[in-house]
C-alpha positions, 0 to 999 in steps of 0.5 A, a space after each residue: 571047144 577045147 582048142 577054142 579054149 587054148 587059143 583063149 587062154 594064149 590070148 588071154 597070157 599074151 594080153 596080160 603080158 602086154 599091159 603089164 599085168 604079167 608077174 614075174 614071181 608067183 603069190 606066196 601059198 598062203 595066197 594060192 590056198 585060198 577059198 575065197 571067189 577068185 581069191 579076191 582077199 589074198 590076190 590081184 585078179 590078174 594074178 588069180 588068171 596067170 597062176 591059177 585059171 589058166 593053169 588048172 584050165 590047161 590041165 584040165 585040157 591036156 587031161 581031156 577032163 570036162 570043163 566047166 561050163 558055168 564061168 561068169 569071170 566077166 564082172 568080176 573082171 569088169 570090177 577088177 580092171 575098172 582103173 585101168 579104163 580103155 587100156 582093159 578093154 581087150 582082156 575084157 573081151 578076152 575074159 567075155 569070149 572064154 565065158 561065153 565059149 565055156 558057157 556055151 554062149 554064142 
């Protein structure tokens, strides 16, 4: 499942990069401390994915630690990318596939 993962999460970069939801500096540590749900009150979802969900699921990859296995991103980003209307569909299906690969959803 791991290299699944892998694959997910390169896809999931290469979309963000593509539709211009990559950022080129990361959120103050103000930001990234958080407690908050995706830190949905300091952040952009998109910058919640680039500089703390695909990192700490990479770390946890490269350490051979367990990965989470109740994810429910989906509707937040359903929410989130809601503006951006068809253009989202594909990071939408992106983030459906790593919920359900991490969920153990067919």
């Amino acid at each position: 499942m791991n290299s699944q993962i892998e694959l997910l999460l390169a896809e999931l970069e290469i979309e963000l990069k593509l539709i211009n939801l990559w950022s080129a500096s990361p959120p103050d540590a103000t930001a990234m401390n958080s407690t908050t749900p995706f830190c949905c009150d300091t952040m952009p979802l998109e910058n919640w994915l680039q500089y703390i969900f695909i990192p700490r699921m990479q770390a946890l990859i490269a350490a051979q630690a367990a990965l989470p296995n109740k994810v429910s991103v989906h509707p937040m980003a359903e929410e989130a990318f809601k503006s951006q209307g068809a253009t989202a569909q594909p990071l939408l299906s992106i983030i459906k596939r790593i919920d359900n690969s991490l969920s153990g959803v067919a």
